[in-house]
C-alpha positions in Angstrom: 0.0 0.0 0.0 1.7 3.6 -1.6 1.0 6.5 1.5 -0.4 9.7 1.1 1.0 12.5 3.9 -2.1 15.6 3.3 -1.2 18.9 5.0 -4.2 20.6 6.4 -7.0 19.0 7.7 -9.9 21.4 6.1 -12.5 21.0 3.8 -10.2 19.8 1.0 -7.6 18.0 2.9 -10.3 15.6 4.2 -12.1 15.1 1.0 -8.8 14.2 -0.4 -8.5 12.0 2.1 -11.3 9.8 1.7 -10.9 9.8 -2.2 -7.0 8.5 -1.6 -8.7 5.9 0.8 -11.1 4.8 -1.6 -8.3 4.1 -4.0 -6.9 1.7 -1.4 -4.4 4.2 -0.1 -2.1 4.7 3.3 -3.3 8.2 4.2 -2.4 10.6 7.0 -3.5 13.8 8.0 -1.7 16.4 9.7 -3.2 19.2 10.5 -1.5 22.2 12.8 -4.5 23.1 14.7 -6.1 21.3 17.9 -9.4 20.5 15.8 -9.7 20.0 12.0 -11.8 22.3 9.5 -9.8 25.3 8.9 -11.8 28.0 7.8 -15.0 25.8 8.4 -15.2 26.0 12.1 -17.0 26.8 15.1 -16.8 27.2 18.5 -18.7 27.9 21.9 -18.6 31.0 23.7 -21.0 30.2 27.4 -23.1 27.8 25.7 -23.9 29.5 22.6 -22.4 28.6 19.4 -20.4 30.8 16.8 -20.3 29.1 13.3 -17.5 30.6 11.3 -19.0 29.6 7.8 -22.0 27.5 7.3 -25.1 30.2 5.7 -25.7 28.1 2.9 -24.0 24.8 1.1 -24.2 24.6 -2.3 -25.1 20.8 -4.1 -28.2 20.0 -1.9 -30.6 19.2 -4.7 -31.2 15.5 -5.4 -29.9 14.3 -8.5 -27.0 17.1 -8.9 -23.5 15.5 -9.2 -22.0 17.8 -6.2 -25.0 16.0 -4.4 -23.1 13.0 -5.0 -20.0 14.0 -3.8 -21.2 15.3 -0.5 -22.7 12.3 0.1 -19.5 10.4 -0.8 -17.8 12.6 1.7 -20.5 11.7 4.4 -21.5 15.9 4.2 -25.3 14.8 3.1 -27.1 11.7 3.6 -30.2 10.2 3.6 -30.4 11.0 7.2 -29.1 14.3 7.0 -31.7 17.0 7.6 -31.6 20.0 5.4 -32.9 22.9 6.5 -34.3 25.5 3.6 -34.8 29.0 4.2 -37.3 30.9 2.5 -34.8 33.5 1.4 -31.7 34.5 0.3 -31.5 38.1 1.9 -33.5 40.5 2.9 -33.1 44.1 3.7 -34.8 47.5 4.8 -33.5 50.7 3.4 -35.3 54.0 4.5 -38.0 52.3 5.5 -38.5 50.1 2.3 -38.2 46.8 2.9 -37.5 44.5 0.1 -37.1 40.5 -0.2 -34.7 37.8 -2.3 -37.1 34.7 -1.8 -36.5 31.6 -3.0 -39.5 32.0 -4.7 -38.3 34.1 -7.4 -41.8 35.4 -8.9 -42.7 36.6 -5.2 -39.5 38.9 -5.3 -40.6 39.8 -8.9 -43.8 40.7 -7.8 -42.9 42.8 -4.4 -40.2 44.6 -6.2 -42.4 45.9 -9.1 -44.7 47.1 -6.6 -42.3 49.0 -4.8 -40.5 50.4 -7.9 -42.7 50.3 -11.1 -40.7 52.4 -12.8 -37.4 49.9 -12.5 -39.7 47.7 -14.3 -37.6 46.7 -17.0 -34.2 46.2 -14.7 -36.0 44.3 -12.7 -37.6 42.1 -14.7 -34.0 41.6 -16.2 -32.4 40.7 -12.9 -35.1 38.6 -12.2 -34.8 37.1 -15.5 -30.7 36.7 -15.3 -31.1 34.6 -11.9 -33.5 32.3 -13.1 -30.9 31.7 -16.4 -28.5 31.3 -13.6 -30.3 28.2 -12.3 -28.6 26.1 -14.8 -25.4 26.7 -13.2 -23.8 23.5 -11.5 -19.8 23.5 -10.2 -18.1 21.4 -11.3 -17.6 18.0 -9.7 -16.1 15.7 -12.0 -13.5 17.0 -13.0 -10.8 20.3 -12.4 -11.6 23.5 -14.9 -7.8 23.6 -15.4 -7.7 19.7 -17.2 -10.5 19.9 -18.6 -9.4 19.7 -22.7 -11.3 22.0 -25.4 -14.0 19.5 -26.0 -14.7 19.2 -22.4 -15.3 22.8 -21.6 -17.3 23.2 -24.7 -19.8 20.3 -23.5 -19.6 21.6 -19.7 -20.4 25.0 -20.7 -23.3 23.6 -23.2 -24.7 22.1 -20.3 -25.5 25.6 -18.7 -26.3 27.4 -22.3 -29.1 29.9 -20.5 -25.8 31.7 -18.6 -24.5 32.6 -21.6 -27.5 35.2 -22.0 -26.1 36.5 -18.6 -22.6 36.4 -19.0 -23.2 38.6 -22.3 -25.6 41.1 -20.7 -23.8 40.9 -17.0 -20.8 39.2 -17.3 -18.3 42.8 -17.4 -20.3 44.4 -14.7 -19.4 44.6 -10.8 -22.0 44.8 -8.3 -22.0 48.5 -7.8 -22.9 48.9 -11.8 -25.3 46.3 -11.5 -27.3 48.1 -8.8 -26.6 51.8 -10.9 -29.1 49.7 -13.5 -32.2 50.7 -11.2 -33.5 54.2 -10.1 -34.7 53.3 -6.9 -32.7 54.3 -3.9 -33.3 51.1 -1.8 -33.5 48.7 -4.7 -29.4 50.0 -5.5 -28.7 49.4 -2.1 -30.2 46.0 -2.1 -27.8 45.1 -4.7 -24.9 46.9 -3.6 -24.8 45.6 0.0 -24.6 41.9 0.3 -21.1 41.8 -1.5 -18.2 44.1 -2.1 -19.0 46.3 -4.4 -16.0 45.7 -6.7 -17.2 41.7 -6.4 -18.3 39.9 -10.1 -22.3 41.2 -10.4 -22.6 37.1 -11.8 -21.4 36.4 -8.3 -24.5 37.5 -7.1 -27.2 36.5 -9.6 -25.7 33.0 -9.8 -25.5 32.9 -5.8 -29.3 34.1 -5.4 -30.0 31.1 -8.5 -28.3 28.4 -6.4 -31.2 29.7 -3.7 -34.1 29.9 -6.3 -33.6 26.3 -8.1 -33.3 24.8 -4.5 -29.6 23.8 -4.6 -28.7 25.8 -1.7 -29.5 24.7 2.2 -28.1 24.1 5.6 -27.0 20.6 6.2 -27.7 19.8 9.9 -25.5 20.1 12.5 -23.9 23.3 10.5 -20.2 23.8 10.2 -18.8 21.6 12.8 -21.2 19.1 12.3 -20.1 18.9 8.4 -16.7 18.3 9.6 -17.6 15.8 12.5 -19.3 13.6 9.4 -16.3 14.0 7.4 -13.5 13.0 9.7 -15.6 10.2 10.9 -16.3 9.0 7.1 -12.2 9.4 6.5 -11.7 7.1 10.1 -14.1 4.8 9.3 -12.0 4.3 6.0 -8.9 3.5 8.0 -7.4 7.4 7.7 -5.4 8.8 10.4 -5.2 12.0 11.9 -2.9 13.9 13.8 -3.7 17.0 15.4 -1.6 20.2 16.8 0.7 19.0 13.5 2.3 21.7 12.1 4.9 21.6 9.2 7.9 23.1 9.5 9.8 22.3 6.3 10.3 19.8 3.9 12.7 18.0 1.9 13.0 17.7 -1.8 15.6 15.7 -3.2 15.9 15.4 -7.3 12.6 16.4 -7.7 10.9 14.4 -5.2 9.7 15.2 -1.6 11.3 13.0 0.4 10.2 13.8 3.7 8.3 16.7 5.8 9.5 17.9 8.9 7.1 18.7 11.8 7.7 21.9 13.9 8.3 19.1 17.0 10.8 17.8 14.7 8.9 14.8 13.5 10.1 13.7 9.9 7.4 12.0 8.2 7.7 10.1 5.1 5.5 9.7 2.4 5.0 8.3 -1.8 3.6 11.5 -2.2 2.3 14.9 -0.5 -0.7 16.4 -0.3 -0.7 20.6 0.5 -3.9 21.1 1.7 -3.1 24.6 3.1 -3.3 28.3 2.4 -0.6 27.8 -0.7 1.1 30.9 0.6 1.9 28.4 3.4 2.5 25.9 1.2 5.1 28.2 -0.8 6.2 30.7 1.7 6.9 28.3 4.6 7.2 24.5 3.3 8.6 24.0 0.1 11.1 27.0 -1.9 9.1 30.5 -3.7 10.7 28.6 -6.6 8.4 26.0 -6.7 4.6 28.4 -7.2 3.3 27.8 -9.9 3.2 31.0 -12.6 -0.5 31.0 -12.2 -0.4 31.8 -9.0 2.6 34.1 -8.8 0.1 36.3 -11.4 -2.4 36.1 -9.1 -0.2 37.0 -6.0 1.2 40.2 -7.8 -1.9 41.2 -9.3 -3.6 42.8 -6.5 -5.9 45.5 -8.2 -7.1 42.5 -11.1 -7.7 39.5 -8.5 -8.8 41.1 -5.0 -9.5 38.9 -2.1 -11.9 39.8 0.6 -12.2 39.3 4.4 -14.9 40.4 7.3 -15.2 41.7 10.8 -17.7 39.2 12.3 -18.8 40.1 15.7 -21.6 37.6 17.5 -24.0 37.9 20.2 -26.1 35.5 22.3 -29.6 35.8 23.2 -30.1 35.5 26.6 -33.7 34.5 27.2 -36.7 32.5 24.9 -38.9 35.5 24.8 -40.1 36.1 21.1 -38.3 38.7 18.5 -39.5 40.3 15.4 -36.0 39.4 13.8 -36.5 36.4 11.3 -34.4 33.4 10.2 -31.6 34.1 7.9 -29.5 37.2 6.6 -30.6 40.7 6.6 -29.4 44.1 5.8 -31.0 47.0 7.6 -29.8 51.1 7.2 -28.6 52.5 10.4 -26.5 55.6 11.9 -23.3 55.7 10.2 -20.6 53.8 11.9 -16.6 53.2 11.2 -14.1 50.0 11.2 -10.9 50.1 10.1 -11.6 53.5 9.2 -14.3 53.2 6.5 -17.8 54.4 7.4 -20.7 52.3 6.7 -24.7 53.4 7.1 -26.0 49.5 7.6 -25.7 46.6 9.4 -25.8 42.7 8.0 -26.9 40.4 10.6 -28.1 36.9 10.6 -30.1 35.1 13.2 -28.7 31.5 14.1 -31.9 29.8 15.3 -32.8 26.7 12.3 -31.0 23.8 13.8 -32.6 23.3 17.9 -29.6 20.8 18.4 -27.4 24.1 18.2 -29.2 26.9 19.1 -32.2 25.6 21.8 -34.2 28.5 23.1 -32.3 30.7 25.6 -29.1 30.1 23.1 -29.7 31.8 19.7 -27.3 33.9 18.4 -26.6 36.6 15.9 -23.8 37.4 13.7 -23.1 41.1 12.2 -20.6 40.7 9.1 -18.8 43.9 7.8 -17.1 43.2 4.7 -13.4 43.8 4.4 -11.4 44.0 1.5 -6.9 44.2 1.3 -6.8 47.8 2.5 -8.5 46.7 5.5 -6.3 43.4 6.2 -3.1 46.5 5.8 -5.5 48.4 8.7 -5.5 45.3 11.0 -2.0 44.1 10.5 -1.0 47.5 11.4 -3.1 47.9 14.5 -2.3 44.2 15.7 1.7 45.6 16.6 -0.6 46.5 19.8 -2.2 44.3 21.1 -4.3 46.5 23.6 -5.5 49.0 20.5 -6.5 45.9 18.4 -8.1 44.7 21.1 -10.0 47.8 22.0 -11.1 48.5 18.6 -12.7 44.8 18.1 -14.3 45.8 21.0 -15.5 49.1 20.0 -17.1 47.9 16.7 -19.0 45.3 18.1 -20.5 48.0 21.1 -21.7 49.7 17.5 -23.3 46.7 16.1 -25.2 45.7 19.1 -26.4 49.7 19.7 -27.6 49.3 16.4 -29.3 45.7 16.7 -30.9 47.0 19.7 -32.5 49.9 17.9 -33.3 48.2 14.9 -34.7 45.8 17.6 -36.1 47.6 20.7 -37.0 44.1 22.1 -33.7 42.9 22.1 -32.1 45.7 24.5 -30.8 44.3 27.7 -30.8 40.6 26.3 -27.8 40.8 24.2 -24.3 39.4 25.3 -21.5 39.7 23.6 -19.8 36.4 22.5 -16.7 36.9 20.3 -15.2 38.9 17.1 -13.1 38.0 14.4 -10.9 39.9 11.9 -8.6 39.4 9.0 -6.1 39.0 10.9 -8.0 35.8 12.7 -8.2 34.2 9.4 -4.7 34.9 8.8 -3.5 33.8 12.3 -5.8 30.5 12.8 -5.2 29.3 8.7 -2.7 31.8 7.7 -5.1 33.1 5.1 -3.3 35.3 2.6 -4.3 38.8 3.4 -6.8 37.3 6.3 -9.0 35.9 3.5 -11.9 33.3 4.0 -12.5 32.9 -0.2 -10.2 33.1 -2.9 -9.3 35.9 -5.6 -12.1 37.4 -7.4 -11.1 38.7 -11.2 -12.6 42.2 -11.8 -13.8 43.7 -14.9 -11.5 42.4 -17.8 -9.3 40.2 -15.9 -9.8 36.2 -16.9 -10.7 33.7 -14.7 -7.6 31.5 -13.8 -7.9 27.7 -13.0 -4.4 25.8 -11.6 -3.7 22.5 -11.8 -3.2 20.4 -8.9 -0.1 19.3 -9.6 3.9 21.7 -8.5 5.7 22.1 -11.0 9.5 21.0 -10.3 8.2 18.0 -7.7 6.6 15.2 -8.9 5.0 13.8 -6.3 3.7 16.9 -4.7 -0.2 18.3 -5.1 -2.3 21.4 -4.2 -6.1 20.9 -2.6 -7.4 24.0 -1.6 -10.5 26.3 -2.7 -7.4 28.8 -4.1 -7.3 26.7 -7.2 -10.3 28.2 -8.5 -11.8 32.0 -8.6 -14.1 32.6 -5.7 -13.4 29.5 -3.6 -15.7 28.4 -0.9 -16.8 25.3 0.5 -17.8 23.0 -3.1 -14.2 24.5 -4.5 -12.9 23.2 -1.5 -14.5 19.6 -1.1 -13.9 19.2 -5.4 -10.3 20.0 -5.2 -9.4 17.5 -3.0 -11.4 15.0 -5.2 -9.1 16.1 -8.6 -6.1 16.2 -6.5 -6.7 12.7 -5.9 -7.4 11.9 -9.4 -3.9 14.0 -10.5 -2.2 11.5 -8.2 -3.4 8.7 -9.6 -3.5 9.8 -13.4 0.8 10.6 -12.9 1.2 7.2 -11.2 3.4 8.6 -8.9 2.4 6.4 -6.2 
């Protein structure tokens, strides 16, 4: 039996895992944390839970082939509950509330009747996220191998997009919402993302919510992972925890061994980085070794942004009832600062669909600023001391709940404060480059840029990680470890 040493025990080092097990593989994981997930985490503050990712999953619709790698994986199941909220977003702007359901002709509907004379941009939108339905990622095999007949037949299969990616497909978010007259309607648009973010980010996201392939798997973010490192056990995987790698040890081409930072040398047939790649080629292996691709994306800041968040959560303390509803909203409020950009509205999401997690008398509610690389510079900087970065976290979220609370009347007094994160969490707990929790996002003109999984210069070496692809997230994740797995196999290396 070859081995398989994977670095990083996240979303895509464990479903690289399992696919290495299930072709009859020796596979250890070493991750450098004291629990596995990375990014896709969670963790209790006093009884209440914060979950770092899960507000949707992608692939939850029966008969979709990411369907049938989640359930490979052991994320979905027969016996997994799913829970499926009504809406995307939802948001109240001068007093205007407006709705993205996931009934797309009831959002049609109440947004005509708040802005009739937006009828035909709205009727457009409408019309470009029910195209966007049609859009699957893709599970079977890596954008980057895929040959020209390939891409031609994967891109066939999702022919309505094309109508979008002609009419949308140059546009950010900010122009998207500059296509209505309404006041509230533009802010609608403009506020769930950056505004420099793809506007196809958005339609496509809010189509994933309309065809119903987006849920909440049970047991949210730490219960994804529990099911995963229990399917990768079950296979015979192993796992070792508070692992971090040091260094490695590349002899003609080869690795021949990593080094822990206890000193540890482990030895493999092949390696598996599973890692932020700047980790991967900033700490473990030689600059030399990153692949062109991704020294392009690297140095083109301005073309392929990342983004980050301040994420500041609150229990409720009591079961009294509250007019807030399930899932994300966006509401205006009195201006406010972090990291020294002003903002006029809160996004806040109740945490309340799964009663394993959140029983009565421990819901919880996450406010999310959006941060882009300017503000990762802000927080490195204020980091140097500790007591100002401290303060500051502390600060913003004092804003956030002053505004909850008057959004919210009912909730005053019955708010405690649980935890905040910042870029520079991501960037400490993953080493997330530039605190990121989702990969680089091409602006207007720039191309979209696929890597292989494979280092060039080391032959048994591989790359799983949702940087691979534009966007990232959890399904860019989970697939990469899957084509990793097949790259492995297809170079006989092992």
């Amino acid at each position: 039996m070859k081995k398989v040493v994977i670095i990083g025990g996240g979303i895509s080092g464990l479903s690289a895992g399992i696919y290495a097990l299930q072709q009859d593989l020796e596979v250890e994981i070493y991750e450098k944390n004291h629990v596995l997930g990375g990014e896709c985490t969670g963790w209790y503050r006093d009884g209440y839970l914060v979950d770092n990712c899960m507000h949707w999953l992608t692939g939850c619709r029966p008969g979709e082939k990411l369907r049938g790698l989640w359930n490979n994986i052991g994320v979905l199941g027969e016996d997994i509950e799913l829970y499926r909220e009504e809406l995307f977003y939802r948001g109240e702007f001068d007093g205007v509330k407006l709705c993205f359901w996931r009934d797309i002709e009831r959002s049609r509907k109440e947004f005509l009747e708040v802005s009739p004379e937006d009828e035909e941009a709205i009727n457009d939108f409408f019309d470009s996220v029910k195209r966007a339905e049609c859009v699957v990622v893709p599970s079977e095999q890596s954008m980057a191998d895929m040959g020209i007949i390939a891409n031609i037949k994967f891109s066939m299969s999702m022919a309505e997009m094309g109508r979008v990616l002609m009419k949308h497909g140059k546009e950010t978010v900010a122009q998207l919402a500059e296509h209505f007259k309404h006041p509230a309607i533009q802010k609608m648009i403009r506020s769930y993302y950056e505004p420099h973010h793809s506007a196809v980010s958005l339609i496509t996201s809010y189509g994933f919510f309309t065809s119903g392939s987006a849920a909440i798997p049970e047991g949210g973010s730490m219960g994804l992972i529990k099911r995963m490192s229990e399917r990768f056990e079950s296979l015979g995987g192993k796992i070792f925890l508070n692992s971090p790698v040091a260094s490695s040890d590349v002899q003609k081409g080869n690795i021949v061994s990593v080094t822990l930072e206890n000193g540890d040398v482990i030895t493999a047939d092949a390696f598996l980085f599973a890692c932020d790649p700047i980790v991967t080629f900033n700490r473990i292996l030689d600059k030399k070794y990153t692949p062109k691709k991704l020294k392009k994306l690297y140095k083109d800041r301005s073309g392929y942004p990342v983004s980050s968040a301040f994420i500041a959560a609150f229990g409720i303390v009591g079961t009294d009832e509250i007019s807030m509803e399930n899932g994300s909203e966006l509401f205006s409020c009195e201006p406010y600062t972090a990291a020294g950009k002003e903002y006029d509205f809160v996004s806040a999401r109740l945490y309340d669909y799964d009663k394993t997690l959140y029983p009565d008398g421990k819901r919880v509610i996450q406010c999310t600023i959006m941060q882009d690389e300017t503000d990762y510079d802000h927080w490195r900087e204020l980091h140097g001391d500790r007591s100002a970065y401290v303060e500051e976290k502390k600060r913003i979220s004092e804003e956030l709940l002053l505004r909850l609370t008057e959004r919210y009347p009912e909730l005053k007094g019955k708010l405690v404060f649980l935890s905040a994160c910042t870029p520079i969490t991501f960037k400490r707990y993953c080493g997330a480059f530039k605190g990121s929790y989702m990969s680089f996002i091409p602006v207007e003109g720039k191309k979209s840029i696929y890597l292989k999984s494979s280092v060039p210069g080391i032959k048994n070496a591989f790359l799983a990680s949702q940087w691979l692809q534009p966007t990232g997230g959890l399904p860019l994740a989970a697939t990469s470890g899957k084509f990793a797995v097949q790259s492995i196999v297809r170079k006989r290396v092992i």
